[in-house]
C-alpha positions in Angstrom: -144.7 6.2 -150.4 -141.7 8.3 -148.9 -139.6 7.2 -146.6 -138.0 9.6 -143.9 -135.1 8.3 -142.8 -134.9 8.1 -138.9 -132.9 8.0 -136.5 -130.1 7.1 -139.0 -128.9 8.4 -142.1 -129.3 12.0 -140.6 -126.1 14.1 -141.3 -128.0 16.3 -144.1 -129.9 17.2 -141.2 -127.9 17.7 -138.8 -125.6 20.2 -140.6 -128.5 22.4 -140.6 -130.5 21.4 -137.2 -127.1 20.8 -135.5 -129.5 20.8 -132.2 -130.6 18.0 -132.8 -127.8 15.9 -132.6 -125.9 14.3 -129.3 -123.4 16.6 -129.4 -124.9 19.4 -130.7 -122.6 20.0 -133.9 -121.3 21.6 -135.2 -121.5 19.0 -138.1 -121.0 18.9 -142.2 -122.6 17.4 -145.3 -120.9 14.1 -146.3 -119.3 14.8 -149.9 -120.0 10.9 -150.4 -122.5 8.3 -149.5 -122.3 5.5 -146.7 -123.1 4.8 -142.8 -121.9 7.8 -140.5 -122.2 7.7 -136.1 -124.2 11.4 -136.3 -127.5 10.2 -135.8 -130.9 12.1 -134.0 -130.5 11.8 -130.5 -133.0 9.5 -129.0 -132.8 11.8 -125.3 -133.9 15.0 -127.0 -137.6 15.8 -126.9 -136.8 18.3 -129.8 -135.5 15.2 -132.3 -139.3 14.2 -131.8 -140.9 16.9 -132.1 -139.2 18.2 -135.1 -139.6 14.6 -136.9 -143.3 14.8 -136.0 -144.0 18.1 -137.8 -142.1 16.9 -140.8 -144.2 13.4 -140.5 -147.3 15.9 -140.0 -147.1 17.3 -143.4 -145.7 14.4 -145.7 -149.2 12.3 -144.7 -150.9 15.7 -145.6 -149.4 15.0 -148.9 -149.4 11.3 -149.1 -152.3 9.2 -148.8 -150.3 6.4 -148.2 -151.7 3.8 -145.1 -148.0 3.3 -144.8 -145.2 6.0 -144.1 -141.7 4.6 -144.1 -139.4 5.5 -141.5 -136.5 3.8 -142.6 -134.3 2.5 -139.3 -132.1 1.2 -141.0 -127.9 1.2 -140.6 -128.0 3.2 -137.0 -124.8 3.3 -135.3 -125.2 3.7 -131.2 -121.7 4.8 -130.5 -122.8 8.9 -130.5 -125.9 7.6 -128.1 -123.2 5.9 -125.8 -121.9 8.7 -125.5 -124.8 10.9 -124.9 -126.0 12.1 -121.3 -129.6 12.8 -122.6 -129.7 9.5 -124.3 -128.2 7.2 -121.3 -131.2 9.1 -119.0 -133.3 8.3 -121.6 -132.1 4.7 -121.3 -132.3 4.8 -117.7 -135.6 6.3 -117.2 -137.3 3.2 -119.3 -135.4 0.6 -118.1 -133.8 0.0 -121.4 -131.1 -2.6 -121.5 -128.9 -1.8 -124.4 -128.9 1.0 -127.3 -130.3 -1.7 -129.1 -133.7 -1.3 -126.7 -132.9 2.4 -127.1 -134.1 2.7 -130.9 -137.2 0.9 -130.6 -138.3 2.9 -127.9 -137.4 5.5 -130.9 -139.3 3.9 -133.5 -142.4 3.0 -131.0 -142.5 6.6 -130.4 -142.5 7.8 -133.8 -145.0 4.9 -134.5 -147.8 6.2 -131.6 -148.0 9.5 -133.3 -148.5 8.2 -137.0 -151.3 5.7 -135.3 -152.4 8.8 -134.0 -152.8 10.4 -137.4 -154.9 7.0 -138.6 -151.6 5.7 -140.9 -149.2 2.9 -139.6 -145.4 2.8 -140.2 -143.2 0.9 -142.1 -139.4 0.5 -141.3 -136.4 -1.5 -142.9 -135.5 -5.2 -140.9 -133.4 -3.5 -138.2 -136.9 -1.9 -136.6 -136.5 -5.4 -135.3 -133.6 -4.9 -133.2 -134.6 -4.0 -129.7 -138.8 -5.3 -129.9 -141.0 -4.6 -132.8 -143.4 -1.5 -132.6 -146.6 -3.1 -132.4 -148.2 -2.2 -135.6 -145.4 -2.0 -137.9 -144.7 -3.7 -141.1 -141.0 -4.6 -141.9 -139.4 -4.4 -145.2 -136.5 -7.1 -145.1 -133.5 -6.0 -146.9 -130.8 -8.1 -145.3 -131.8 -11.4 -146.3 -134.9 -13.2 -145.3 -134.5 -13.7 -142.2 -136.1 -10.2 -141.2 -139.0 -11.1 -142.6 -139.6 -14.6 -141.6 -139.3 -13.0 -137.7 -141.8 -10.1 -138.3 -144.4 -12.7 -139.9 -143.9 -15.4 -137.5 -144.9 -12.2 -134.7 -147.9 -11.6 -137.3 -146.7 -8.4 -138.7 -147.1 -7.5 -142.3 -143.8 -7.7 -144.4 -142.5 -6.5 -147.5 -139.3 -8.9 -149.3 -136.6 -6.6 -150.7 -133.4 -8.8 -150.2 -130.5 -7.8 -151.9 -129.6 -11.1 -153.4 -132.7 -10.8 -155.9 -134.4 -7.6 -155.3 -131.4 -4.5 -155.9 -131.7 -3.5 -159.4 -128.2 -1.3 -158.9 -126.2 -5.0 -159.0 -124.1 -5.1 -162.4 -127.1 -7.5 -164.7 -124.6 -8.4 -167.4 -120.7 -8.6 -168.3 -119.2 -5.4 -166.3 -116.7 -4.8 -169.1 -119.9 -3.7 -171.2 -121.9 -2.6 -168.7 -122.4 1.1 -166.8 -120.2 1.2 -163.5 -122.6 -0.2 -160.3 -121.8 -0.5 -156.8 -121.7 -4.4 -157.6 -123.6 -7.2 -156.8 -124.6 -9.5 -159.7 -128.5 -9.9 -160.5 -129.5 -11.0 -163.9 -133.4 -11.1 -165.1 -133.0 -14.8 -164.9 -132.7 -14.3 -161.1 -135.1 -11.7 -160.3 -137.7 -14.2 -162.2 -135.7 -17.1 -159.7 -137.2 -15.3 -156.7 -139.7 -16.9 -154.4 -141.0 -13.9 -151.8 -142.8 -16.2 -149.7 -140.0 -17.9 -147.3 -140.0 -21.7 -146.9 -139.5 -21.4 -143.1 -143.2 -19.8 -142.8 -146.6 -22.0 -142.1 -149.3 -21.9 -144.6 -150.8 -19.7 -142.1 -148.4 -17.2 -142.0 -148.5 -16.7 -145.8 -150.8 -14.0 -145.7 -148.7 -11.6 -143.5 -145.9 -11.4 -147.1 -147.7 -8.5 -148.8 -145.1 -8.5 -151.7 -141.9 -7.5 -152.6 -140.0 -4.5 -153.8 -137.4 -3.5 -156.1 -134.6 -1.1 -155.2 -132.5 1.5 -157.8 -130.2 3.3 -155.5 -128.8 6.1 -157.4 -125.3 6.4 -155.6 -124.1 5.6 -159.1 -126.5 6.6 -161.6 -127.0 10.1 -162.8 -130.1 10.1 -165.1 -133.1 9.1 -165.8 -132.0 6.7 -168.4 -129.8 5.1 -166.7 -132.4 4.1 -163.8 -134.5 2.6 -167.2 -131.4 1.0 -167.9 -131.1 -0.7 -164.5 -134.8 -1.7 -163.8 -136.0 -2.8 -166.5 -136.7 -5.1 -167.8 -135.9 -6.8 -164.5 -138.9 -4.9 -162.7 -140.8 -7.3 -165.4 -139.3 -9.8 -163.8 -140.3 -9.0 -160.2 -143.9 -8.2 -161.6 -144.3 -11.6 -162.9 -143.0 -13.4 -160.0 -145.5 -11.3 -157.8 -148.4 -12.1 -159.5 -148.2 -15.3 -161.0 -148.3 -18.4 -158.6 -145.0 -20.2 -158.1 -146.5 -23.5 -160.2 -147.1 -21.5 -163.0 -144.3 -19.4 -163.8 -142.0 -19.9 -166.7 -138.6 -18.5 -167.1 -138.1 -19.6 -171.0 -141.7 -18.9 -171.6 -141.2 -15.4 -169.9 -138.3 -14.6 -172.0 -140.3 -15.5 -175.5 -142.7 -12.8 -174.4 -139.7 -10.1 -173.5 -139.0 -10.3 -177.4 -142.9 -8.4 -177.6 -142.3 -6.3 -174.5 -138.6 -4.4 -175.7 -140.8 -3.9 -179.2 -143.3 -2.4 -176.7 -140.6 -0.6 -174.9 -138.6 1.0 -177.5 -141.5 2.9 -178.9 -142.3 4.3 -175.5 -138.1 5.0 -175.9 -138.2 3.4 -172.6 -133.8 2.7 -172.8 -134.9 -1.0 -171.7 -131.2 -3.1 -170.8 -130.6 -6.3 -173.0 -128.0 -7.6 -171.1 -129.5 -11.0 -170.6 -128.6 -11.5 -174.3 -125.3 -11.8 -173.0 -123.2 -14.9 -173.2 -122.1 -16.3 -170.2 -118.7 -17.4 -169.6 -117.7 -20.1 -166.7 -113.9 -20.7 -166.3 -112.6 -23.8 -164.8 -109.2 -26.3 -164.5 -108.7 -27.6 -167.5 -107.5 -31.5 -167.6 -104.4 -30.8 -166.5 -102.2 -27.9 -164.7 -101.8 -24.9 -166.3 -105.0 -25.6 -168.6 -108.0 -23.4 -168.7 -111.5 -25.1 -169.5 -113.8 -21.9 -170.8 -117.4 -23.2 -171.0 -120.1 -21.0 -173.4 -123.3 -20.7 -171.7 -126.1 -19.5 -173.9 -127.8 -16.7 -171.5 -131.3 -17.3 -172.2 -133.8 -20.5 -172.9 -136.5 -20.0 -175.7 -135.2 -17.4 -177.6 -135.3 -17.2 -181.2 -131.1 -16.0 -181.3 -128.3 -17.7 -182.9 -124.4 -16.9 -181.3 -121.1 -15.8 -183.4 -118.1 -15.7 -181.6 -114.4 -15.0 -182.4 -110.8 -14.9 -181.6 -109.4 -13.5 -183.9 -111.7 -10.4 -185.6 -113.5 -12.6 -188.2 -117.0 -13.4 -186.3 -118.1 -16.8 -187.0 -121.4 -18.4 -186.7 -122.0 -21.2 -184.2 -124.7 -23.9 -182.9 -127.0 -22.9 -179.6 -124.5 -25.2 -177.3 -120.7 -23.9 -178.2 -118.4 -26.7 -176.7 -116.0 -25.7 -174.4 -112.7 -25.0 -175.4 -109.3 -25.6 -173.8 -106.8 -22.8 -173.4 -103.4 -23.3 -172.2 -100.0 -20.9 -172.0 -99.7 -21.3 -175.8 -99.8 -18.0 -176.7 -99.1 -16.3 -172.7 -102.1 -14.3 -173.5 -105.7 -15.0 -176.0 -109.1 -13.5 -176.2 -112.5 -13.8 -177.4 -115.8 -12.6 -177.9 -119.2 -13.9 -178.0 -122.4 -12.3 -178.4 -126.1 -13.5 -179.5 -127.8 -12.1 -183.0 -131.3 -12.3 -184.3 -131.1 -13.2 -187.7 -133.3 -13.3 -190.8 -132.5 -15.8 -193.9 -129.1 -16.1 -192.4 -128.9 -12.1 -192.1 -127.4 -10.4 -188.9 -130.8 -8.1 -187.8 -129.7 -7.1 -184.9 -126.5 -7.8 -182.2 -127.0 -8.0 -178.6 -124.0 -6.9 -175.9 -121.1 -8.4 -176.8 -119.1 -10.7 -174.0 -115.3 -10.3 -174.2 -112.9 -12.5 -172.1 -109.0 -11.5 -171.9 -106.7 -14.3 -170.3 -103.4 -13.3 -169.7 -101.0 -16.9 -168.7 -98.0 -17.0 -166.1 -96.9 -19.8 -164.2 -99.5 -19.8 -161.6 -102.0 -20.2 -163.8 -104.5 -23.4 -163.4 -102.3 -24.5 -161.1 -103.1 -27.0 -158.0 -103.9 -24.0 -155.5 -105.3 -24.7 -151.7 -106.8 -22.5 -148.6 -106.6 -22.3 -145.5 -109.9 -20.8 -145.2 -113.2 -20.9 -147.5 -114.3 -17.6 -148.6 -117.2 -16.0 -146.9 -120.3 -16.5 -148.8 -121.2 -13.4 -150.1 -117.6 -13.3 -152.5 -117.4 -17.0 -153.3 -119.0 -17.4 -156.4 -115.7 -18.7 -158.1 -114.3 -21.0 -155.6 -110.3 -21.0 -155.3 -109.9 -20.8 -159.3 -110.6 -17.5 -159.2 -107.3 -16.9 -158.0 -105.3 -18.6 -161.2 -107.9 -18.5 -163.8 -106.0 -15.9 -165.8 -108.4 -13.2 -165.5 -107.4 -9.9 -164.3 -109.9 -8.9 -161.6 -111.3 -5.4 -162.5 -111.8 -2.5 -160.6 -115.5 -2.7 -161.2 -115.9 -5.2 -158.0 -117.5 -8.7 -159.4 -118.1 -11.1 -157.1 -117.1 -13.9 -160.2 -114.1 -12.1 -159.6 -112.9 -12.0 -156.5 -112.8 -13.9 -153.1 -113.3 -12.4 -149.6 -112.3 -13.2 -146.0 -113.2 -11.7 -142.7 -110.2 -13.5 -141.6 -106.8 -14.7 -142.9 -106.4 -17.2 -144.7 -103.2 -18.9 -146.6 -103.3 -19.6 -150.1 -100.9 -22.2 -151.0 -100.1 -23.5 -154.7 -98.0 -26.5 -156.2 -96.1 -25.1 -159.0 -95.4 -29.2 -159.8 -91.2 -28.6 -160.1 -88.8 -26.4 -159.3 -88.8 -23.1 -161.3 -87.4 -19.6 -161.3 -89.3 -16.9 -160.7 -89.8 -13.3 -161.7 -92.3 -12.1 -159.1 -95.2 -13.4 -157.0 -97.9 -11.2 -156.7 -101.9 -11.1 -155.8 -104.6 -8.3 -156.3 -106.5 -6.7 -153.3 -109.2 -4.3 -153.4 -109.8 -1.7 -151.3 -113.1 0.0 -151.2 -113.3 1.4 -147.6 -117.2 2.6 -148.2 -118.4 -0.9 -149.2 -116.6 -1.9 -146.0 -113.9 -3.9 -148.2 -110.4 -3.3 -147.4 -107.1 -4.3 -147.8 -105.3 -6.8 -145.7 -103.0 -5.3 -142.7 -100.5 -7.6 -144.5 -99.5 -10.0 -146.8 -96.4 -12.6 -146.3 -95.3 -14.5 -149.3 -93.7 -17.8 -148.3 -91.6 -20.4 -150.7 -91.2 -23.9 -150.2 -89.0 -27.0 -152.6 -90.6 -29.7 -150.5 -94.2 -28.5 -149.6 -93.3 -28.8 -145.9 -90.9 -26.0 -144.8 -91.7 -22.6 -146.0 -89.0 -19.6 -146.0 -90.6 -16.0 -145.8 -90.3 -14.5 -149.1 -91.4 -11.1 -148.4 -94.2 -9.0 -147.5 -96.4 -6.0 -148.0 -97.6 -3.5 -146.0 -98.8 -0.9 -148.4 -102.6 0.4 -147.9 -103.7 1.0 -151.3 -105.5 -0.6 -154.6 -103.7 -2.8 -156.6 -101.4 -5.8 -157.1 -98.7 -6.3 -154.5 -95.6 -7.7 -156.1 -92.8 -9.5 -153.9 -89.6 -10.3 -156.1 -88.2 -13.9 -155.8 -86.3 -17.0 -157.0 -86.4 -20.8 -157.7 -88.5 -22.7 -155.8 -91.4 -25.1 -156.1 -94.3 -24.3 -153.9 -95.3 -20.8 -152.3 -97.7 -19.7 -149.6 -99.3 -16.5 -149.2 -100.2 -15.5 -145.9 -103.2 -12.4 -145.7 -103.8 -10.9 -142.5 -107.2 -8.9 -141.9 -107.1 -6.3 -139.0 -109.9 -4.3 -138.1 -111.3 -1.9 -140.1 -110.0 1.8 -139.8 -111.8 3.3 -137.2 -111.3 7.1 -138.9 -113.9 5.8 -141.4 -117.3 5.6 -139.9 -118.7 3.4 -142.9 -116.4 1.0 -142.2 -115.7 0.8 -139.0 -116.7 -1.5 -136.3 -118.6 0.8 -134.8 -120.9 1.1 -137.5 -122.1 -2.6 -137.0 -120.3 -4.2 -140.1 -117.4 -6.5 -140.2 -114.3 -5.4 -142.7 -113.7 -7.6 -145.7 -110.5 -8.5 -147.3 -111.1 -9.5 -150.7 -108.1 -10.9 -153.3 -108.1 -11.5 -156.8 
């Protein structure tokens, strides 16, 4: 089934059927990817009628009952704007831009009826008042969904917490640059698609669920093997087996038949859920560093090495954790599953590495003023002085985000000197992350009164460093301000909220 993306997503278009824009152009092809204002103008009987020729063919095509048509990420601020589109507004009584789009999408949906085929949109189709024979496919959550089957419209789950194949699915230091996100196999085969807010009645409006691969960061064919599979098995299972019946560990015995399967079809299959997990935490006292060995899969028929120093040793199925402290200022280690035949190494799955680098804020007592938003909490406030050097490659595990400020405060326990205080912030203005308007440093001997210490200003990626002294306690103060409005992907206007994420 294609989708035609309508009446966002439409600067390719535009740039060559300038027309049919609000302003009439003249406009340009993004060099990147992300959420721009140029959308089809909803006033213009020509957006309609040239979207209804293009719709005319593709069903010619496509057999499909369905034809997606997307309606997804729409800004309104170009329709504000518009003359043609505030007539349009005015002429049906529509009360917002909002209103404005499904009379868009109710539109477009009367001539597909027409043609005997029904639409199918992404959860924001919502906005405004469903088209009255649409399905939705609910992306942002669940919540999508649950309100187009409660109004007894089909649905199709997609949320990106289990359902986008172009999350990382294993250790990012070993694994192919993503847009981020983290979604192992274990978790696709996690997913429920039928929401517990929906009656027993309302069950049979969930047709199923899909699996996304956006390609912003893949360039071949094997890499979109690489990153759906084997977690489209996963999804597969889940769709078709019911809930009382499934088995994760008895799921991933029968992978061990389905990579043979797959690597004579040369079908380049990931195996990064043969990956060791790692889970840091405080250690038993400040400055410690607990480092727990998770085995990453149930049932299968692997032993783990690991080392620390170069010689690979072999180990039970449950490593105990091990306690790292400032003795040496930096270690690391690696661990990594292998199938092995009368004690023979056969084969060696990815490898996890773990690189802690010690300083006096590590495993310290550390406290905010503010709990992380949801989506980049996965570490709690440990994340900040566990010793790992966030990467580049955004990992939730990683970092912590605000959409507001926040204060981190940490107890060094005494008086010491020192060198420099510093924190990471990322700044990724097309995944609407960016970095804090500013950052104040603040020092304290007593925990009560702080003295400003510093601050920084600067607007790019990277650690900001404040030099300092002797003192005991120290604040950090992060400031968000809104997103820069020069960027439509993450502005405001675009409908998302800015994040400001530390590590």
């Amino acid at each position: 089934m294609p989708e035609i993306e309508m009446p966002g997503h439409a600067l390719a278009a535009l740039a060559s059927y300038p027309e049919l824009g609000c302003t009439g152009g003249p406009y340009e092809v993004n060099k990147g990817w992300g959420v721009f204002e140029e959308v089809f103008c909803a006033g213009n009987d020509s957006t309609f009628a040239m979207l209804e020729g293009v719709l005319a063919e593709v069903m010619e095509l496509f057999p499909s009952e369905l034809i997606h048509i997307g309606g997804d990420e729409c800004p309104k601020e170009s329709w504000k704007a518009c003359s043609k589109c505030q007539a349009r507004k005015k002429a049906h009584d529509l009360k917002d831009e909002h209103e404005l789009q499904s009379y868009f999408i109710q539109r477009i949906e009367k001539f597909v009826n027409s043609k005997g085929r029904k639409i199918i949109g992404w959860d924001e189709i919502l906005e405004g008042g469903l088209a009255p024979n649409a399905a939705v496919m609910s992306w942002r959550g669940t919540e999508g969904g649950v309100a187009a089957a409660k109004l007894k419209h089909n649905v199709v789950m997609s949320p990106g917490s289990h359902c986008y194949f172009d999350h990382y699915q294993g250790d990012p230091a070993n694994e192919p640059l993503a847009i981020g996100g983290y979604t192992t196999v274990q978790k696709v085969y996690s997913y429920e698609p039928i929401p517990v807010e929906l009656k027993p009645d309302q069950h049979k409006y969930i047709l199923g669920a899909q699996g996304n691969v956006w390609t912003e960061y893949i360039l071949t064919p094997e890499h979109v093997e690489y990153m759906a599979v084997p977690r489209m098995l996963a999804l597969a299972e889940v769709l078709w087996i019911p809930k009382e019946k499934r088995d994760e560990a008895d799921f991933i015995r029968r992978l061990e038949a389905e990579f043979l399967r797959l690597e004579g079809m040369k079908v380049n299959a990931s195996k990064s859920l043969y990956q060791v997990r790692l889970r840091l935490e405080q250690g038993h006292f400040p400055g410690m560093v607990k480092v727990n060995f998770i085995p990453p899969v149930k049932g299968a028929p692997l032993s783990m090495k690991w080392t620390d120093d170069g010689n690979w040793t072999s180990v039970a199925d449950e490593l105990r954790p091990r306690a790292l402290t400032d003795q040496p200022s930096s270690t690391s280690m690696q661990v990594c599953m292998v199938d092995t035949l009368d004690g023979q190494v056969r084969k060696k799955f990815p490898v996890t590495r773990l690189s802690l680098a010690f300083n006096k804020a590590t495993a310290q007592k550390i406290t905010l003023s503010e709990q992380p938003h949801e989506r980049y909490n996965e570490g709690g406030a440990f994340t900040l002085v566990d010793g790992i050097t966030a990467q580049e490659k955004r990992v939730n595990t990683e970092w912590l985000g605000w959409r507001k400020g926040v204060t981190i405060t940490m107890d060094l326990g005494s008086e010491q000197e020192i060198s420099y205080v510093g924190i990471g912030a990322l700044n990724e203005t097309y995944s609407w992350i960016h970095m804090p308007d500013v950052v104040e440093f603040l020092v304290s001997s007593d925990g009560k009164n702080f003295t400003s210490y510093g601050h920084h200003t600067e607007n790019k990626d990277g650690a900001s460093r404040i030099r300092g002294g002797e003192n005991r306690q120290g604040a950090l103060c992060a400031h968000r301000g809104e997103a820069p409005r020069q960027h439509p992907r993450g502005s405001s206007r675009s409908g998302r909220t800015s994040v400001v994420v530390l590590g």
